[in-house]
C-alpha positions in Angstrom: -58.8 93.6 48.1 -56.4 92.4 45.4 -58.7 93.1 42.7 -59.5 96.5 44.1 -55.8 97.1 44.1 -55.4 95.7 40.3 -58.4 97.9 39.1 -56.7 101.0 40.3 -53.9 100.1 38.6 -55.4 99.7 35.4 -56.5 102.8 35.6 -53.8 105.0 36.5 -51.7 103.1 33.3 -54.4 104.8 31.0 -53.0 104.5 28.0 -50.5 102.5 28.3 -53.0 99.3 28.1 -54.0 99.2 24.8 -53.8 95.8 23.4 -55.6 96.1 20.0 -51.9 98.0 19.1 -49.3 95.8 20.5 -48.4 92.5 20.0 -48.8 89.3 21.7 -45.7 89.4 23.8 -45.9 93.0 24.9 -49.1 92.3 26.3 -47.5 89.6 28.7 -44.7 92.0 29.2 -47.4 94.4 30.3 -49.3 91.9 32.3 -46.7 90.9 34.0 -45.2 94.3 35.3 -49.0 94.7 37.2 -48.5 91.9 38.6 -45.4 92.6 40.2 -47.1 96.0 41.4 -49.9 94.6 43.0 -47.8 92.2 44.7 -45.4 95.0 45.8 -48.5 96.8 47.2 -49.9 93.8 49.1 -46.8 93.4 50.9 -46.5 97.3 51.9 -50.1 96.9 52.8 -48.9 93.7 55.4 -46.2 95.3 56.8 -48.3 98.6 57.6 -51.2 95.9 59.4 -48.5 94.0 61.0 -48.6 90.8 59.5 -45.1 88.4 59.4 -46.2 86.5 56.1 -48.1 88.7 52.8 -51.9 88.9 52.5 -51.5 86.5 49.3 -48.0 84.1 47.5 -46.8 85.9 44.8 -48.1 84.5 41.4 -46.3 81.8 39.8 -44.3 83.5 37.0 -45.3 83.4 33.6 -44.6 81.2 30.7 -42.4 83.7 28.5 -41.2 80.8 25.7 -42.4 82.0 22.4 -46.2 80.8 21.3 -44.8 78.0 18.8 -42.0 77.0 21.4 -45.3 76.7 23.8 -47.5 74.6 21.1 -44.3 72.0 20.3 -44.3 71.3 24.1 -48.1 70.9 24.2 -48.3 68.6 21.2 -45.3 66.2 22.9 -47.1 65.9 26.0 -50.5 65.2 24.1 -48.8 62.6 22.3 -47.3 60.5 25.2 -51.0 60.4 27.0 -52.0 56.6 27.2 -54.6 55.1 25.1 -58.1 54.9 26.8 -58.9 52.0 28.8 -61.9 49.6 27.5 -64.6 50.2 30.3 -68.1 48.9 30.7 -70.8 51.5 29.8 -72.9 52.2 32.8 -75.5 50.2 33.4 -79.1 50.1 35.5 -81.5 52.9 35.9 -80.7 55.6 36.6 -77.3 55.4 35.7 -76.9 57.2 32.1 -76.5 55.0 29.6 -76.9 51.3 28.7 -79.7 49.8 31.2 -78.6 46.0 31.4 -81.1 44.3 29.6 -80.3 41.9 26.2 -82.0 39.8 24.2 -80.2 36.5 22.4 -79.6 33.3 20.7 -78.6 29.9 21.9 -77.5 27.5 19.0 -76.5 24.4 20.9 -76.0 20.4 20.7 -78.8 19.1 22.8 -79.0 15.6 24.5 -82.7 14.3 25.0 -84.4 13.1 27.6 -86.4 9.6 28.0 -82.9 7.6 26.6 -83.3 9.1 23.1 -80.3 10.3 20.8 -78.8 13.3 20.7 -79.9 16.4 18.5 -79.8 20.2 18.3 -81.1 22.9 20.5 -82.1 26.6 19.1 -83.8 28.8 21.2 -84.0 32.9 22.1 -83.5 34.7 25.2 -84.6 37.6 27.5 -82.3 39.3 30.5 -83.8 42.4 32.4 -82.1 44.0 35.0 -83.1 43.7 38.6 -81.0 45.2 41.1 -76.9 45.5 41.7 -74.9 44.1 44.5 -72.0 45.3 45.4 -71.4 42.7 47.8 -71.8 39.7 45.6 -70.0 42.2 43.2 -72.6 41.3 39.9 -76.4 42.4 39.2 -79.5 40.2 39.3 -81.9 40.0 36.1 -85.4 38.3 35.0 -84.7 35.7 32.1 -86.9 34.6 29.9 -86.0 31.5 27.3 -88.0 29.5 24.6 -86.5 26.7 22.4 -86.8 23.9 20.6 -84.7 20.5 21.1 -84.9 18.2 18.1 -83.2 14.9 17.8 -83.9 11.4 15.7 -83.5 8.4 17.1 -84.1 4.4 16.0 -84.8 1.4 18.0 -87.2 -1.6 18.2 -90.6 -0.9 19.4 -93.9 -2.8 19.9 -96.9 -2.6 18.9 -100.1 -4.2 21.2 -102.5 -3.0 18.1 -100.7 -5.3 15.5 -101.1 -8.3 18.1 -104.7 -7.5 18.3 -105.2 -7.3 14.4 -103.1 -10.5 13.6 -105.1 -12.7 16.2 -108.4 -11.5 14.5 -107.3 -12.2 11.4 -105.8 -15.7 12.1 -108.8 -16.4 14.1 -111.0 -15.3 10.9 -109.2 -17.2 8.6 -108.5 -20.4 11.1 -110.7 -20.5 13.9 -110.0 -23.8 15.2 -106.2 -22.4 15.1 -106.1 -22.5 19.1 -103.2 -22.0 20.4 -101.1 -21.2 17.5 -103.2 -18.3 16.4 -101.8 -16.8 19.7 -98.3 -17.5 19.5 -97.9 -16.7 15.5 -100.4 -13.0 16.3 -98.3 -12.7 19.4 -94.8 -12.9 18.1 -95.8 -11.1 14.4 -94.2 -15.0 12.6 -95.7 -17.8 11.1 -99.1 -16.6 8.8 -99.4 -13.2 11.1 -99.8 -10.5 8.0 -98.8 -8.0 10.2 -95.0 -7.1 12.1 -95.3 -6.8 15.3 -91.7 -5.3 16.6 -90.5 -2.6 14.1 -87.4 -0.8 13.8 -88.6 2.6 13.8 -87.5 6.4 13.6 -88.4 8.4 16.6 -88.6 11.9 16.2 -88.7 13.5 19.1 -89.8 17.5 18.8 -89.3 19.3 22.3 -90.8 22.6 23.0 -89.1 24.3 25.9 -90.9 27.3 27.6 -88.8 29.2 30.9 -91.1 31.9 31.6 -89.3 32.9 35.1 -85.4 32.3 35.6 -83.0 34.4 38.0 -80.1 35.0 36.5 -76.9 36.2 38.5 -73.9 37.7 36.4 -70.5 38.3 37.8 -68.8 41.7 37.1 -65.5 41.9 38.3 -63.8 40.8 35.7 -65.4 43.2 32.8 -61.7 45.0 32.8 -61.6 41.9 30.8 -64.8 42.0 29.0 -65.7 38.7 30.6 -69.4 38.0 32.1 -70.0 34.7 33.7 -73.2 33.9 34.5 -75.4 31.4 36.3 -79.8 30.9 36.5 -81.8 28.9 38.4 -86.1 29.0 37.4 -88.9 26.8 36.3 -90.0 26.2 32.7 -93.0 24.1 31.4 -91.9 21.5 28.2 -94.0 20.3 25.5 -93.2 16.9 23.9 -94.2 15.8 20.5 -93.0 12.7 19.6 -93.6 10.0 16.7 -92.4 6.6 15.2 -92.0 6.0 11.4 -91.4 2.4 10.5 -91.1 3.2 6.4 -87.3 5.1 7.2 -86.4 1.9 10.0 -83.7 -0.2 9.3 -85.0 -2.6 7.8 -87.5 -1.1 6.1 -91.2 -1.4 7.0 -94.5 -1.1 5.1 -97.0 -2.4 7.4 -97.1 -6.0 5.8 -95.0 -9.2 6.5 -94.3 -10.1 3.0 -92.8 -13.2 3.9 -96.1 -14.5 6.1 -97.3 -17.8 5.3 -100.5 -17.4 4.1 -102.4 -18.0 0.9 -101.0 -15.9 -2.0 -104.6 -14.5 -2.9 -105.1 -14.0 0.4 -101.4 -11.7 1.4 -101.9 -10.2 -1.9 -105.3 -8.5 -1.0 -104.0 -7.8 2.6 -100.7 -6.0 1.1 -102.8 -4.0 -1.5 -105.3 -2.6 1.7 -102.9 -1.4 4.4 -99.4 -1.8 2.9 -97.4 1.8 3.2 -100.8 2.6 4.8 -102.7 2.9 8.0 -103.0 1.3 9.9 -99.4 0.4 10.6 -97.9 1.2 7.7 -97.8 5.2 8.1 -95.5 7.7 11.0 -97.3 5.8 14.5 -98.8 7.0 17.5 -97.0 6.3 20.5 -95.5 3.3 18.4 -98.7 1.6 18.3 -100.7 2.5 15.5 -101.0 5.3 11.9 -103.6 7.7 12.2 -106.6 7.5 9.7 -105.9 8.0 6.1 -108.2 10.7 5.6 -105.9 12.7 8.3 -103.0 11.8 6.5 -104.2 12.6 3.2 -104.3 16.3 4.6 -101.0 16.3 5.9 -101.8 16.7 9.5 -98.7 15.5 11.6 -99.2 12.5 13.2 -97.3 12.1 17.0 -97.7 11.6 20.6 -97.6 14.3 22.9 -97.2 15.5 26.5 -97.0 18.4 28.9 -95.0 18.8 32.1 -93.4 21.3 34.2 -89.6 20.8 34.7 -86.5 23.0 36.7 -84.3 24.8 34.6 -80.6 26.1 34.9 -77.7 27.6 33.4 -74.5 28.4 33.7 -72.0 30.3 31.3 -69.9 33.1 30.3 -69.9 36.4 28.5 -67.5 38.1 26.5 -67.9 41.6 25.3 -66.6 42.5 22.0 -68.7 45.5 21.5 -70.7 47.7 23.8 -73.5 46.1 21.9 -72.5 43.0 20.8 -71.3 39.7 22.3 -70.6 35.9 22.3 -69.8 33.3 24.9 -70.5 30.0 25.8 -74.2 28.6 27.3 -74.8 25.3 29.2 -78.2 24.4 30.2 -79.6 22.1 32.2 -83.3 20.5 32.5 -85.4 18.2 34.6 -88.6 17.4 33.7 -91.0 15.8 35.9 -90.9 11.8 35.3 -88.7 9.3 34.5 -86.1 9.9 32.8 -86.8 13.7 32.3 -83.0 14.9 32.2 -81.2 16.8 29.6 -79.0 19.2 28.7 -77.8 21.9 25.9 -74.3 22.6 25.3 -73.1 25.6 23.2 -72.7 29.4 21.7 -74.8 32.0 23.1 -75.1 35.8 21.0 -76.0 38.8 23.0 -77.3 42.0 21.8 -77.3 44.8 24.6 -79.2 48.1 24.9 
């Protein structure tokens, strides 16, 4: 009704409404005299039906400050609006946006499992969104890690294969020795050419494989750009390990230089294995070098293992970009065995998309 009332107004004032000729202000002069009128004429129209209150409220009256009067007051009030808030980009299908999911490094301090040293940890990362819960207020992903612990360690060890070689070499050159071949091939003393307990560098290589983890991040707190984080899976670990008496302390080549046997004798020994197989090369399970036609091509000598192990986590987030961040990681590890325990402690880098 109220436009059909403003339409006939604009036409009976013809003429007068020509607003390519006047100015800015006499069209708001102009628009503001119709308005009056078709207010006048809604209220004749609601007294004629009856009605106590009119058919519409009078429109709020117009802003007649001049147009730079109107732009100072805009440009104050634009200037006193608060910065923006730092909010998390959405996240999880089908949310627009960011879908969850990162990829990573872990550069840590590693301790090793079966009572070795310490050492480093490096290793890479996978998270893929699951599902949200907005009752444990965080998500659930699918994490995937691979790395590699390292760490050198030295201590005495053993070997049962020098025992063996001394005794047939005592008995060869004494076989009436008795008793006292065993003791002196035993023990690596006496005319035994070759040490039996060496101080040897371990090096211990650890492959870690997590090919299924369930990883639950807390959100509440990204009004602070803060994450924390906890997993829980199974991983398989690969152990490659080997002992090298040359670097021990002190220093090893395979050959008791000090063993009482005939000078021709020790001489033709030392010239045969010393610095050589087979005890004076890296050793297998800290028993014996492997052949020297294997270390003449540089093929790395070690023992090795596989087992399947539990793996954890627990850490925290922080957000510096929407596609970049850095926190803290701890892991933890259990492989199956003695002595299978370890963890990595460290930084973590996320990249998000």
């Amino acid at each position: 009704m109220r436009r059909a009332w403003f339409a006939v107004l604009v036409l009976a004032a013809g003429p007068n409404l020509a607003p390519a000729a006047d100015s800015h202000d006499d069209c708001d002069k102009k628009i503001a005299r119709l308005e009056e009128r078709v207010a006048q004429l809604e209220r004749m129209l609601g007294q004629m039906a009856g009605l106590k209150e009119p058919l519409a409220p009078s429109l709020p009256e117009p802003d007649r400050a001049p147009a730079a009067e109107r732009d100072d007051r805009l440009a104050k009030s634009l200037a006193k609006t608060p910065p923006a808030k730092y909010e998390t980009p959405p996240e999880l299908v089908p949310d627009v946006g960011k879908i969850g999911a990162q990829v990573g490094l872990l550069l840590s301090g590693s301790g090793s499992p079966f009572k070795l040293g310490s050492g480093s940890y490096t290793g890479g990362f996978i998270d893929l969104p699951m599902f949200e819960s907005r009752a444990l207020r965080g998500k659930f992903g699918y994490e995937i890690v691979i790395g590699v612990t390292q760490s050198n360690t030295t201590f005495n060890t053993t070997s049962n294969v020098a025992q063996v070689a001394n005794l047939t070499v005592l008995n060869t050159l004494n076989p009436n020795g008795g008793l006292a071949n065993v003791v002196a091939a035993v023990s690596g003393t006496g005319p035994a050419p070759f040490p039996v307990t060496n101080s040897t560098l371990t090096r211990l290589r650890l492959l870690q494989v997590v090919p299924f983890s369930i990883k639950y991040t807390h959100t509440s707190l990204d009004r602070f750009r803060l994450r924390p984080y906890a997993t829980l899976g199974f991983g398989t670990y690969v152990t490659i390990h080997s002992q090298n008496p040359v670097r021990g302390t002190p220093a090893s080549f395979g050959v008791r230089p000090d063993a009482t046997l005939p000078p021709e004798i020790l001489a033709a020994v030392g010239q045969i294995f010393g610095g050589r197989a087979p005890f004076g090369g890296p050793l297998v399970a800290g028993q014996i070098s492997q052949s020297p036609e294997l270390e003449a091509r540089g093929l790395p000598g070690g023992h090795g293992n596989f087992d399947l192990g539990v793996h954890s986590a627990l850490g925290f987030e922080f957000r510096l970009h929407r596609n970049f961040s850095l926190g803290f990681d701890g892991r933890f590890n259990k492989i199956a065995g003695t002595n299978g325990f370890y963890r990595t402690y460290g930084s973590r880098i996320g990249f998000h998309w």
